[in-house]
N, C-alpha and C positions, 0 to 999 in steps of 0.2 A: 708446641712440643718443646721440652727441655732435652738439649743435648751438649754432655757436658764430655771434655778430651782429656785423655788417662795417657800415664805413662804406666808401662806395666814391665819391672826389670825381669830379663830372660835368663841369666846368666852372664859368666864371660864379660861383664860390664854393658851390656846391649840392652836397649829398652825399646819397649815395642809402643809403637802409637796408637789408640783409639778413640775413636767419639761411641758412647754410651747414650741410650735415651729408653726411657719405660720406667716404670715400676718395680725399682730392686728388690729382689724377692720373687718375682713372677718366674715363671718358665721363660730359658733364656734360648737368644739366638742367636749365634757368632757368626757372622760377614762376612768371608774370604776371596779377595779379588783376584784379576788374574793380573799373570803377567805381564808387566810393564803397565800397569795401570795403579790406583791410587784408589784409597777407603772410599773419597767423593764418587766414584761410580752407584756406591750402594745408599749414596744420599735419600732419595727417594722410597729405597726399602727398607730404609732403617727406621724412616719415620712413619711409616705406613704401619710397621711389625709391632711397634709403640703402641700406636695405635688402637690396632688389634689387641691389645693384652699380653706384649711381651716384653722382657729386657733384650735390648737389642745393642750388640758389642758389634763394630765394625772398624777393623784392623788394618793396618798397613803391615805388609809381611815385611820381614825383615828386608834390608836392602830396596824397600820403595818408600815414596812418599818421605813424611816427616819419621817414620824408623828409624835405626841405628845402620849402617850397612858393616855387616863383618868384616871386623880390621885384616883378618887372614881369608878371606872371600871365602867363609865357610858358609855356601848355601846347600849343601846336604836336603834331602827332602825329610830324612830325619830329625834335622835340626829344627826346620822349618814344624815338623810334625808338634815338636817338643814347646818351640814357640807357641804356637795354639793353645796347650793346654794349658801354660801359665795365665794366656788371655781368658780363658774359659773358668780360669779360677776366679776371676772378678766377676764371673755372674752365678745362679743357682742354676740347681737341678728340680725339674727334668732339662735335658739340653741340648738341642740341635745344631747342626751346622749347614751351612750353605756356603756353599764353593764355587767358584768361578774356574774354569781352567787350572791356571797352577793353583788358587784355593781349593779346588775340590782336589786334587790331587791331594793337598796336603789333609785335607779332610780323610780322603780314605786311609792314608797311612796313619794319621792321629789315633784313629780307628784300632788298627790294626795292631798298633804298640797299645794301646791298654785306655785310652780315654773312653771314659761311659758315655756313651750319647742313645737320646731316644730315635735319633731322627737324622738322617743326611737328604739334603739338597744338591744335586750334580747342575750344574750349569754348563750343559755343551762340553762336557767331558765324560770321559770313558778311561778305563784303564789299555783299551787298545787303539789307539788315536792313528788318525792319519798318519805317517809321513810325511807325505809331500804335505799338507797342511802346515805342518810343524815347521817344517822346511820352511814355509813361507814368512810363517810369523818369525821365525830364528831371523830369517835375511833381514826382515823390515828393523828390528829391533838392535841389530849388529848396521845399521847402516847410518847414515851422519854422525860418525864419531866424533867430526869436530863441532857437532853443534846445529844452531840454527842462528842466522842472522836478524830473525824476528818470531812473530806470532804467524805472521804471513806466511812463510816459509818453511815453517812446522806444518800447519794448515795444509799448506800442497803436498807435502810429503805424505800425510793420512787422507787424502784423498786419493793418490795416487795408487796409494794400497789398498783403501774399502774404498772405492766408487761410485759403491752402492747406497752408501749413507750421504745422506744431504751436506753439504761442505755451510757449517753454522758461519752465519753473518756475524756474532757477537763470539768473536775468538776470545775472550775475557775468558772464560772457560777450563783454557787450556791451560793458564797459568798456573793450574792446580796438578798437572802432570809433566811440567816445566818446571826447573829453576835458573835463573840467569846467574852465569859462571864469572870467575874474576878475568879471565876474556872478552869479557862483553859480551858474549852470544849463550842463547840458549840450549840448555843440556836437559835431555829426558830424568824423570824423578826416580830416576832407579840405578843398580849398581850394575854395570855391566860386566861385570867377574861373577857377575850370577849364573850367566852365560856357557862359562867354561869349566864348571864345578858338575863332571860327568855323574857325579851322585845323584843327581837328580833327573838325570835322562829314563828314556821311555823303560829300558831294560831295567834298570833296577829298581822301578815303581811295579813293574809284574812280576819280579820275584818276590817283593813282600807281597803283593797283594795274592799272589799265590799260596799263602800261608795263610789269608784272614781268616780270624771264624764270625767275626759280627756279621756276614753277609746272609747268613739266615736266619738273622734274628734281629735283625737293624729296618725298620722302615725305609725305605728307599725313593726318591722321585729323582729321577732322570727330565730336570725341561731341556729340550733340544732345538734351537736354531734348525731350520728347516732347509736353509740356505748354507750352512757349515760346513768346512772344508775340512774340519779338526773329526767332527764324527761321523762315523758312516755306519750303510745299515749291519756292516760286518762287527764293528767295535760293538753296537748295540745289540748283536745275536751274541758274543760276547760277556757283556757286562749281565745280560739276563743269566749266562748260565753262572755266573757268578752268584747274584743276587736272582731268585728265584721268584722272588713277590715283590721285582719291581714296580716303579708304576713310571707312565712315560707321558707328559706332553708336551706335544709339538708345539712348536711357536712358527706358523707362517710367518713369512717376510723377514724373516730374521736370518743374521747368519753367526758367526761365533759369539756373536760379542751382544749375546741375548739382552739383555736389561736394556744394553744403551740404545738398542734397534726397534725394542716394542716394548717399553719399561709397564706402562699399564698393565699388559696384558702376561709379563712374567710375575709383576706382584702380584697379582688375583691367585694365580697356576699355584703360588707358594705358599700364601696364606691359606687356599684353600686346602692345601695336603697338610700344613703345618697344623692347623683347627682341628681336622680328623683324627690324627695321629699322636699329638700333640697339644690339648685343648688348650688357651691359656687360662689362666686361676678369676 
């Protein structure tokens, strides 16, 4: 598989990063990760969707990975919305998205402000999410501001928080959600003023999404981490009366952070609703 990395200007002087791979021209499909994470998560589903018969765009949001991070810490979820759709201009129509936590968020607002899409992917999100979940992931993500002394030391901190996930022998890995600082120590790949930009808190993602009207008439799959702390069965009674012909599956053994926990068995769940809904050419 050919996958080749785009700079795609947003505005504002900001450029957004992506790796591309498929058949330009095909029915495409934009990659949105979550928070504090990096486009390398969707490594494996970018190439699989290739694959399959699709163009497949997978993005670093603004403020992660190799992105731009907003010089005035503008991470708005509107903004963020806005960034998408310039990314979605580098592939065709018909066009899906697939969202991970903050990307499926931003998905549904992209939505909501006016991008066409045939098809959304939710990853272990909902427009009415835990708190406390939230709660937890804010703490883990607000915690070692100065850093990490190694790979080591990163390593225990994300064990300490998912305990449930196997702690990888080959931390090589990690250096893709890492950069080493002019300190010497290593600093998470994202902007932590993303953090404190209340535009993109829970409340004002359910007052636009209050407003949508793609949600009866947008195909839907909701895959859900079985083990999630972010969704419960309340958010998910929910999001159905939202979207009325959702569709929903579970992913056993898994918990927020679906892809990385049972990656196999989430790309099957997507491909096989994206091929229904969505044929590729």
């Amino acid at each position: 598989m050919h996958r080749e990395t785009i700079r795609v200007p947003v505005g504002d002087g900001l450029t957004i990063v992506a790796d591309v791979a498929g058949r330009r021209g095909a029915p495409t499909v934009v990659l949105g990760h979550g928070g504090g994470q990096t486009r390398h998560s969707w490594d494996k589903a970018e190439e699989q969707l290739a694959e399959a018969g699709y163009y497949a765009i997978n993005y670093d949001l603004r403020g992660h990975g190799d992105s731009d991070w907003s010089p005035d810490g503008d991470y708005a979820i509107t903004s963020r919305a806005a960034d998408l759709a310039r990314v979605a201009e580098q592939g065709s129509r018909p066009l899906a998205l697939v969202g991970a936590s903050l990307g499926g968020i931003t998905a549904m607002v992209a939505a909501t402000l006016g991008l066409e899409i045939a098809a959304i992917v939710l990853v272990d999100i909902v427009p009415k999410v835990s708190i406390t979940g939230v709660s937890k992931i804010r703490d883990f993500m607000m915690a070692n501001p100065d850093g990490f002394g190694g790979l080591e030391e990163a390593a225990d901190a994300i064990s300490a928080y998912y305990p449930d996930r196997p702690r990888p022998k080959d931390l090589s890995g990690l250096r893709k959600n890492l950069r080493p600082g002019a300190d010497g120590r290593w600093h998470w790949h994202w902007d932590r003023r993303m953090m404190e930009d209340e535009r993109a808190g829970p409340r004002a993602i359910l007052h636009l999404l209050d407003e949508a009207d793609w949600t009866d008439s947008v195909p839907t799959l909701l895959v859900r981490g079985m083990k999630s702390d972010i969704v419960t069965d309340d958010g998910v009674a929910d999001l159905r009366r939202r979207v009325p012909h959702l569709e929903i599956a579970d992913i056993r053994g898994a918990g927020h952070m679906v892809a990385g926990d049972r990656n196999d068995e989430f790309n099957a769940a997507v491909i096989e609703f994206l091929t229904r809904v969505m044929p590729p050419a």
